[in-house]
N, CA, C and O atoms as a DFTB+ gen file, in Angstrom:
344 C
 N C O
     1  1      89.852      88.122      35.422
     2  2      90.060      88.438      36.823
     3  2      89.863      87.206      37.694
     4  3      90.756      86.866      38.470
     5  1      88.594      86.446      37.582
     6  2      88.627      85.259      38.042
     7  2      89.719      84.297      37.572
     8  3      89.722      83.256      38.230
     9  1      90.407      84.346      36.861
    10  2      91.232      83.365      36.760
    11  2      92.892      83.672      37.673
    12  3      93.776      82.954      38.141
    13  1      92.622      85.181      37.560
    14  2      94.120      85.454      37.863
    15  2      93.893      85.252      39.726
    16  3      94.887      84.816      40.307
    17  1      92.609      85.566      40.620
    18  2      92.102      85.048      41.620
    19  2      92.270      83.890      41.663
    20  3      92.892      83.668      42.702
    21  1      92.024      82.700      40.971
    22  2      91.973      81.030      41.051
    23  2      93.351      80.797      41.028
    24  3      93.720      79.870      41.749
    25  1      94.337      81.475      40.303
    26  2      95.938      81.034      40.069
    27  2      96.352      81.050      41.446
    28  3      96.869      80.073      41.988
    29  1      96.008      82.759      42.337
    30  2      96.930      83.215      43.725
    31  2      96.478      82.298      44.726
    32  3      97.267      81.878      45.573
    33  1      94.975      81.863      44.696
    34  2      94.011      80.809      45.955
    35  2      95.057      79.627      45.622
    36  3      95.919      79.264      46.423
    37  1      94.881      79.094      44.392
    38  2      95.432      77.775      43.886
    39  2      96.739      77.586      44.492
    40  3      96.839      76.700      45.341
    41  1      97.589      78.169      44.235
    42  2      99.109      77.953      44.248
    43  2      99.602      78.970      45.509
    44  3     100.825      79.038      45.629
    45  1      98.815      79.756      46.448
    46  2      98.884      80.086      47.507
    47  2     100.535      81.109      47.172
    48  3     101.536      80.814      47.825
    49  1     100.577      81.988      46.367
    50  2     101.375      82.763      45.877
    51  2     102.013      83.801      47.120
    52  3     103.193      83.962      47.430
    53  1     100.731      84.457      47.724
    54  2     101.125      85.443      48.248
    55  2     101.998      84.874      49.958
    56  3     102.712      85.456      50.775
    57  1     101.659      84.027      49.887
    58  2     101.967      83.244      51.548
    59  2     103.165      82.727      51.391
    60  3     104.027      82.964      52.237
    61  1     103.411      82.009      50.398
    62  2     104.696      81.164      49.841
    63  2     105.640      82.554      50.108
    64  3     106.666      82.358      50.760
    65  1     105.400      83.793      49.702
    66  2     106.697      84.661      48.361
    67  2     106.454      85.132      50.271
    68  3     107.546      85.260      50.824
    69  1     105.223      85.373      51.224
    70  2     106.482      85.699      52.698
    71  2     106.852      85.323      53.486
    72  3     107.244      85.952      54.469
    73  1     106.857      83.730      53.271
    74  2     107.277      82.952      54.146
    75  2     109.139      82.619      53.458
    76  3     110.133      82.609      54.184
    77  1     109.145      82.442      52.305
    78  2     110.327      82.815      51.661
    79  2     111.182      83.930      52.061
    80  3     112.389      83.751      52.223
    81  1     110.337      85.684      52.322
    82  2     110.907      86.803      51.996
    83  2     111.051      86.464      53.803
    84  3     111.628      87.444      54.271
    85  1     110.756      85.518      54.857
    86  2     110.498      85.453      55.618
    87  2     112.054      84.733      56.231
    88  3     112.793      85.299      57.036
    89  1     112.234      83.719      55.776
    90  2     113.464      82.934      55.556
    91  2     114.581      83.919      55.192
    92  3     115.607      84.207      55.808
    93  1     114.024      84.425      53.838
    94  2     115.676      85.252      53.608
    95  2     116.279      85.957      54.797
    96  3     117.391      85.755      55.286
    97  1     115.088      87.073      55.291
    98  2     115.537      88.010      56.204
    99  2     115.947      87.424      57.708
   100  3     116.281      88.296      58.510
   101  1     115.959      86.122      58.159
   102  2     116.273      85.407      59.582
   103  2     117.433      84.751      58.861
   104  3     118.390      84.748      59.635
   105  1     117.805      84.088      57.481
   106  2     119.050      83.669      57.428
   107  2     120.098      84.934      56.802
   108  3     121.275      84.690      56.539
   109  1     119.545      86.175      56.627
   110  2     120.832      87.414      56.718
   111  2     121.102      87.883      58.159
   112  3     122.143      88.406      58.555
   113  1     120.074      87.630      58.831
   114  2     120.228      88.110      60.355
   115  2     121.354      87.239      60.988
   116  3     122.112      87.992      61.599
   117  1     121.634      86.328      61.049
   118  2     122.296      85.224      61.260
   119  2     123.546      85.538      61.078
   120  3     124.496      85.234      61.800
   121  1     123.551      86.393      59.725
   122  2     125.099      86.246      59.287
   123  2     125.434      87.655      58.728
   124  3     126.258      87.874      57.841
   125  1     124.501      88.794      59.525
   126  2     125.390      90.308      59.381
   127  2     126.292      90.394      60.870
   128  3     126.416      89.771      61.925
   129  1     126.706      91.353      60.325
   130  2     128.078      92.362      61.459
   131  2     128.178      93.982      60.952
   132  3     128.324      94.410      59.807
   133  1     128.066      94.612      62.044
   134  2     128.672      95.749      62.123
   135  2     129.813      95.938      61.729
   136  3     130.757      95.692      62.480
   137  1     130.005      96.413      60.478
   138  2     131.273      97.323      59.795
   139  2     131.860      98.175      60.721
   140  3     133.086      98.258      60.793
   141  1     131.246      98.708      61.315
   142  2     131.860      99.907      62.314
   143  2     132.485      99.499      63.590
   144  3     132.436      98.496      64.302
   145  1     133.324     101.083      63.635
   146  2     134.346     100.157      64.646
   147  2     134.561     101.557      65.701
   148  3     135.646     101.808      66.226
   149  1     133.301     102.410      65.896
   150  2     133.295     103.755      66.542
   151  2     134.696     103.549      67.504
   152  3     135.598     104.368      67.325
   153  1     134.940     102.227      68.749
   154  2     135.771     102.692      69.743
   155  2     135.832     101.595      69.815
   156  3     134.966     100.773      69.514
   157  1     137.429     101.336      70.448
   158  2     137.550     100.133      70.241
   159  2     137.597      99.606      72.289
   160  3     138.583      99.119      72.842
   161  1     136.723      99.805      72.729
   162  2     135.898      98.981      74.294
   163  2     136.227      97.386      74.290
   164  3     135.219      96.733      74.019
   165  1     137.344      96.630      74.515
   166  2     137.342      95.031      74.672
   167  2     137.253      94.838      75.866
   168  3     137.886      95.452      76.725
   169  1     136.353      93.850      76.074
   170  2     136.456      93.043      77.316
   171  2     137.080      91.552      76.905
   172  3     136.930      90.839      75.913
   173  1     137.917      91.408      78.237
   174  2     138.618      90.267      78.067
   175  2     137.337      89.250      78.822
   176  3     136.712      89.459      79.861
   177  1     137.269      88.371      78.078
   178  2     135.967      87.004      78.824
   179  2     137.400      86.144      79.254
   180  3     138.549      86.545      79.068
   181  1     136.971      84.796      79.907
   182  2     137.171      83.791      81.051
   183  2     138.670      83.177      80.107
   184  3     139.294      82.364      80.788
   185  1     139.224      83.405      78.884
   186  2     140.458      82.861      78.480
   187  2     141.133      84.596      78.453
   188  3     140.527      85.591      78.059
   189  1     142.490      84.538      78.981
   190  2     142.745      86.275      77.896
   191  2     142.918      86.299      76.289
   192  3     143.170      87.340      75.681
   193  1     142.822      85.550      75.918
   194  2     143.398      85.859      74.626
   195  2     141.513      85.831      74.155
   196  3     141.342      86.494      73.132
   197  1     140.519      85.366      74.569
   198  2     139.026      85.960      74.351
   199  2     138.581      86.994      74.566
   200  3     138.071      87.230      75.662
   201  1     138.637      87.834      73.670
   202  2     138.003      89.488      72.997
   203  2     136.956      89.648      73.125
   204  3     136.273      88.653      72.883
   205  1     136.160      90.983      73.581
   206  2     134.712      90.780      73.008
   207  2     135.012      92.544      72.623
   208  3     135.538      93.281      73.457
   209  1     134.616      92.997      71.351
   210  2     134.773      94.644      70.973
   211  2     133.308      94.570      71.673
   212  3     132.519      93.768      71.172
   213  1     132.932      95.238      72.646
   214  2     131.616      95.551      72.948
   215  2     130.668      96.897      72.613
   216  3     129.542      97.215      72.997
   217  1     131.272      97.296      72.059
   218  2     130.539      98.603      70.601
   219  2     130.248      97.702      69.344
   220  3     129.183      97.929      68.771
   221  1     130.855      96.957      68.967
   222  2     130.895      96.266      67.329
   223  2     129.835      95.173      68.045
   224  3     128.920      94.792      67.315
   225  1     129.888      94.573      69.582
   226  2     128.700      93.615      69.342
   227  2     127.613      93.981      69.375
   228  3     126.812      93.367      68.670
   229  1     126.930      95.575      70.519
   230  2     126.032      96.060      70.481
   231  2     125.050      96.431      69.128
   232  3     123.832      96.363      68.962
   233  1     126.254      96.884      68.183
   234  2     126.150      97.531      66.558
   235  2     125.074      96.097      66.045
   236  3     123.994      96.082      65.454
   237  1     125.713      95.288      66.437
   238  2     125.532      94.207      65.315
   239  2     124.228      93.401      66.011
   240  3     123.362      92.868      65.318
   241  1     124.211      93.389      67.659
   242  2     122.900      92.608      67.755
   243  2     121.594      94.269      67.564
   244  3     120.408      94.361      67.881
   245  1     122.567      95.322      66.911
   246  2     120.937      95.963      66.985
   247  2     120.371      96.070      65.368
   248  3     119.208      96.330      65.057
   249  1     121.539      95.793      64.393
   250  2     121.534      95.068      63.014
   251  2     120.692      93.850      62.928
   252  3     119.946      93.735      61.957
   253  1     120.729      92.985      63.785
   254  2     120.135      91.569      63.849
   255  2     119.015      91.816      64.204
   256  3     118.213      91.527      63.316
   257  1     118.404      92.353      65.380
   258  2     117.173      92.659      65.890
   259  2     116.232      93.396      64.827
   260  3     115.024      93.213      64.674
   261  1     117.067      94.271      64.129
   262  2     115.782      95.203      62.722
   263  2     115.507      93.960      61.764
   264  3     114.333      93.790      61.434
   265  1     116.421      93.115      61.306
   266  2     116.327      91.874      60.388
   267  2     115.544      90.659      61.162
   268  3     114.702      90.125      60.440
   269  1     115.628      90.209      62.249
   270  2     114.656      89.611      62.874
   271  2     113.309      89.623      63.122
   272  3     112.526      88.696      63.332
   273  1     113.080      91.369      63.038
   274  2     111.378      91.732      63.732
   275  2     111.038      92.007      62.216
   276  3     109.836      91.857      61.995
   277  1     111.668      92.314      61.286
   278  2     111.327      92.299      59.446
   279  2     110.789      90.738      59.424
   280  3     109.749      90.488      58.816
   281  1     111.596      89.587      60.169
   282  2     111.557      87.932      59.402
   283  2     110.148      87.591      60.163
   284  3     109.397      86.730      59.703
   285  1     109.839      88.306      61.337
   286  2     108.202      88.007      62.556
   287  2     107.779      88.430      61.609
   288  3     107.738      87.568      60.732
   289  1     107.274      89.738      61.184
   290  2     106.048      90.160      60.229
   291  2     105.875      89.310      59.629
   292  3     104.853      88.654      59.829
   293  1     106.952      88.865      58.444
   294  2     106.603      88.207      57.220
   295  2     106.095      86.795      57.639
   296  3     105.235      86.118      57.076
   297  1     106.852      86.491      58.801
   298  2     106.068      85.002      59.612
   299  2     104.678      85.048      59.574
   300  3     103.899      84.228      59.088
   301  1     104.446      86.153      60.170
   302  2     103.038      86.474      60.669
   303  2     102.265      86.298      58.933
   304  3     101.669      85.460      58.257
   305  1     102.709      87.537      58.857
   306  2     101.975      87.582      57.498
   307  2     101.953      86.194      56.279
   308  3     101.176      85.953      55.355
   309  1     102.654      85.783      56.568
   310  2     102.626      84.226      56.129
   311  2     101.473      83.300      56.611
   312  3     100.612      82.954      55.802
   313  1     101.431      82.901      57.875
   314  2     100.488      82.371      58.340
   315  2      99.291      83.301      58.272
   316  3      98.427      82.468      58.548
   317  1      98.768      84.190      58.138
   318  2      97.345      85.506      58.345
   319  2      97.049      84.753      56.716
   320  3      95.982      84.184      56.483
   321  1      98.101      84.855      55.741
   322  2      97.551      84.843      54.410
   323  2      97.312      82.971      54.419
   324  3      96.290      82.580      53.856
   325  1      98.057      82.115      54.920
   326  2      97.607      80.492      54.792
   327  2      96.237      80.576      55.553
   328  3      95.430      79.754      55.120
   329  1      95.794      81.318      56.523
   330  2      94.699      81.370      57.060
   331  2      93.475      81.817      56.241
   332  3      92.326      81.663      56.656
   333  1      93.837      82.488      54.829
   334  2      92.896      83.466      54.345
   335  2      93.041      82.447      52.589
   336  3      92.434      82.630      51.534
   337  1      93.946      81.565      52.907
   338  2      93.715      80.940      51.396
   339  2      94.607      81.659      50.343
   340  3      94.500      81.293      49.173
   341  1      95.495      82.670      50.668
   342  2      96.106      83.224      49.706
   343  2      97.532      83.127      49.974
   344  3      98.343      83.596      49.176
C-alpha cells in the first residue's frame, strides 16, 4: 500500500490524468457543432452573402459551454490535487 501511495505522490498521477482529461475536454469544445438544424432563422451580418443560422449557433455555443465548465472542474481539480501532492 505504501508503495502504490509513493508511485501516485511520486509521479503526481492523479493531477497529470486531469489536467490532460482537462485539455481534452477545452480542445473538443473548440471544435463541436450542433448537428441540428430545428429552423432554419439566418441573419444576414455586414456582407450579404454572410449567414449566421442563429438556432444552429445557439445549439452549439450551449454544446461548448457543457464541454467548457467539464474542462474548469478538471482545471480546478488539477491544481486542488498539485496542491495536495497527488
Amino acid at each position: 500500500m505504501d508503495i502504490i501511495f509513493k508511485l501516485i505522490s511520486e509521479y503526481r498521477i492523479f493531477s497529470i490524468s486531469a489536467g490532460v482529461l482537462s485539455a481534452l475536454y477545452w480542445l473538443y469544445s473548440a471544435f463541436v457543432t450542433s448537428k441540428e438544424k430545428p429552423h432554419r432563422v439566418v441573419l444576414t451580418m455586414k456582407e450579404p452573402d454572410d449567414k449566421v443560422d442563429m438556432h444552429n449557433f445557439v445549439l452549439t455555443a450551449r454544446l461548448q459551454a457543457k464541454y467548457n465548465s467539464r474542462a474548469a472542474l478538471c482545471a480546478a481539480a488539477c491544481a486542488l490535487l498539485q496542491i495536495m501532492g497527488l
